[in-house]
C-alpha positions in Angstrom: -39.3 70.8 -10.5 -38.2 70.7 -6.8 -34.5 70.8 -6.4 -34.0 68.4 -4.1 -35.8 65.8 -5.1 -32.8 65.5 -7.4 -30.5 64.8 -5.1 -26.9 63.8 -7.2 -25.6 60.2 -6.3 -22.6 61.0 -4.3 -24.6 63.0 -1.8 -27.2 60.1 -1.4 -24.4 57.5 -0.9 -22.8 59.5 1.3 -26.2 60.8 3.6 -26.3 56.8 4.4 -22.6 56.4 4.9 -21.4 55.7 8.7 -18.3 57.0 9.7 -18.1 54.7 12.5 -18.0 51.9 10.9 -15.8 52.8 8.2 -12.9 53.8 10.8 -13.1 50.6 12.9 -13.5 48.4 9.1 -10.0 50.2 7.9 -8.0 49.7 10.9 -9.3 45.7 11.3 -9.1 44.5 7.7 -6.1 46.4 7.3 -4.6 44.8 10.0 -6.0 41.6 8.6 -4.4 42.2 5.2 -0.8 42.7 7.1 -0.9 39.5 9.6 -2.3 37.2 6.7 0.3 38.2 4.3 3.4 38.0 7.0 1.9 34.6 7.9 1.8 33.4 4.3 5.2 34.1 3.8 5.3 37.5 2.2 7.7 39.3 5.3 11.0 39.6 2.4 8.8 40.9 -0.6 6.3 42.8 2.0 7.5 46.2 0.6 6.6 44.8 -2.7 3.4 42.7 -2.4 2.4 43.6 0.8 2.2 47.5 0.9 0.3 48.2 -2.0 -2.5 45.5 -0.4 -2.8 47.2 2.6 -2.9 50.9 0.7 -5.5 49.8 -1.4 -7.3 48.3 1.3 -6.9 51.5 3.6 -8.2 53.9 0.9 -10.8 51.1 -0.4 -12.2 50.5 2.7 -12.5 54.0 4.3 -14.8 55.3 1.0 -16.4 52.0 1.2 -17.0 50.2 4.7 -19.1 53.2 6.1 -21.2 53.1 2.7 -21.9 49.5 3.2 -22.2 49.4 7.2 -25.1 52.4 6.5 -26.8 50.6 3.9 -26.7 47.5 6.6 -28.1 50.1 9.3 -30.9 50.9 6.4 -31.5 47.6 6.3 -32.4 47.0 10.0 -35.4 48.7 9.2 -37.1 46.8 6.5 -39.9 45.5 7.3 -39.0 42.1 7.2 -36.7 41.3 9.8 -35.5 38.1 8.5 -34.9 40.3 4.9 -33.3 42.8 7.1 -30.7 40.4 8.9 -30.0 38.8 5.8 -29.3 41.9 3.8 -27.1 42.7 6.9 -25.2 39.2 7.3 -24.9 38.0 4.0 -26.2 40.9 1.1 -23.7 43.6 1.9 -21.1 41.6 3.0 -21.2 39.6 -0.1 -21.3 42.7 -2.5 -18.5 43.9 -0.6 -16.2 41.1 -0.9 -17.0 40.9 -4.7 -16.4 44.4 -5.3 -12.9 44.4 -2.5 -11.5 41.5 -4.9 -12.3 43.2 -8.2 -10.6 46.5 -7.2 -7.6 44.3 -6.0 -7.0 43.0 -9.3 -8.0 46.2 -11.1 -5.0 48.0 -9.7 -2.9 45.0 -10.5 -2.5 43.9 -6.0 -4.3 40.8 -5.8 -4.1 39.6 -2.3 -2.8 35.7 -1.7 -5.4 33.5 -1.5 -4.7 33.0 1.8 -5.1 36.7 2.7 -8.4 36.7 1.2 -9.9 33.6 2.8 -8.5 35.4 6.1 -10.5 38.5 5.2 -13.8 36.5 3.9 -13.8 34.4 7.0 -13.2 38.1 9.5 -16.2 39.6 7.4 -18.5 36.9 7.9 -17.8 37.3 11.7 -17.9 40.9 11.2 -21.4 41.1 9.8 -22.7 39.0 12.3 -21.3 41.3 14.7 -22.4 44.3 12.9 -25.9 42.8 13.4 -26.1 42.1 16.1 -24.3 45.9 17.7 -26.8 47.7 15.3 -29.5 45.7 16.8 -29.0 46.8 20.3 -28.5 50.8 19.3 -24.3 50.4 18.6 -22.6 51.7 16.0 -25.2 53.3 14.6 -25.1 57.5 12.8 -28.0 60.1 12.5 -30.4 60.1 14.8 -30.2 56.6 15.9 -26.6 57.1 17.0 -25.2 57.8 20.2 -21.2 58.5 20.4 -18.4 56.7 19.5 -17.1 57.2 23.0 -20.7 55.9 24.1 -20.1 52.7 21.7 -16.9 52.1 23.1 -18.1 51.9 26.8 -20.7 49.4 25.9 -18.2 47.4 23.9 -17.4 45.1 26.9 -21.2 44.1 27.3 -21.6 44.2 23.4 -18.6 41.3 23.0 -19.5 39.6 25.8 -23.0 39.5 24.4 -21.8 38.1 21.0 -19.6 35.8 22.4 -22.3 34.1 24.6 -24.9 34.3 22.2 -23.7 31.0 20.6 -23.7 29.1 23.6 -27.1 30.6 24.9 -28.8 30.0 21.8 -27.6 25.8 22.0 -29.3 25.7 25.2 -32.7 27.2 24.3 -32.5 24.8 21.3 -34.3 21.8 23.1 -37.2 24.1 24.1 -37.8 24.8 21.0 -37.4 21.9 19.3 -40.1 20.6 21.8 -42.7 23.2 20.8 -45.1 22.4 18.9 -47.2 24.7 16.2 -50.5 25.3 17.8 -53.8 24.8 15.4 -55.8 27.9 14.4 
């Protein structure tokens, strides 16, 4: 038997895992976690509620975002595009946030309900953005990456990008609500 077609579990999740991601996911929904909490009223017991939600969420998220954010980058390659951006948009995400809630409550720090609509609601908008980077070459690892230092000086144009996309999108909508299928 060839050797490495056996190729033990850890060392396929972690051959798709991008390190990019999961640095930029632990810093933001960390940060999340922390302004969502101190908004919900949580400042006085922080120490008690509020640091164990943002450890778990540090060490959660850095052994998981970069798996999740590489099996999204897999996923731009399906052949199906529309498969692909829905893997990417709502697939991972939505394992994600399963699996984020059920560790949260295994280790006995659920997160208020508050926190966790904050962090459902930033990883919709996340996973669009995700897309939408990792469509245009950003963000990527392996040998469709470029550097994190290239990344970040295309981050300006990337946000602008996502930002307007929205708007441009609205006006292209009457064009092509005016087209109309062609026979074959």
């Amino acid at each position: 038997m060839n050797p490495h077609s056996r190729t033990p579990f850890l060392a396929q999740a972690f051959a798709c895992w991008n390190w990019k991601c999961a640095l930029l996911s632990t810093a933001a929904r960390s940060t999340v976690y922390l302004v969502a909490m101190m908004r919900a009223g949580h400042v006085h017991g922080f120490l008690s509620a509020g640091v164990p939600v943002v450890l778990v969420e540090v060490v959660y998220v850095t052994l998981t975002a970069g798996l999740y954010a590489g099996l999204q980058q897999r996923a731009l390659s399906f052949r199906s595009r529309p498969l692909g951006n829905l893997t990417v948009v709502i697939g991972v995400p939505a394992l994600a946030q399963v699996l984020d809630w059920l560790v949260h409550r295994a280790v006995g720090a659920p997160a208020p309900a508050k926190a966790t609509l904050a962090v459902c609601v930033f990883a919709a908008v996340s996973a669009l953005f995700h897309l939408h980077v990792m469509r245009r070459g950003a963000f990527l690892t392996g040998h469709c990456g470029r550097t994190l230092t290239d990344d970040f000086r295309r981050m300006p144009g990337l946000v602008a990008g996502f930002a307007t996309r929205p708007f441009l999108l609205l006006a292209d909508l009457p064009s092509l609500l005016s087209q109309t299928p062609s026979a074959s």
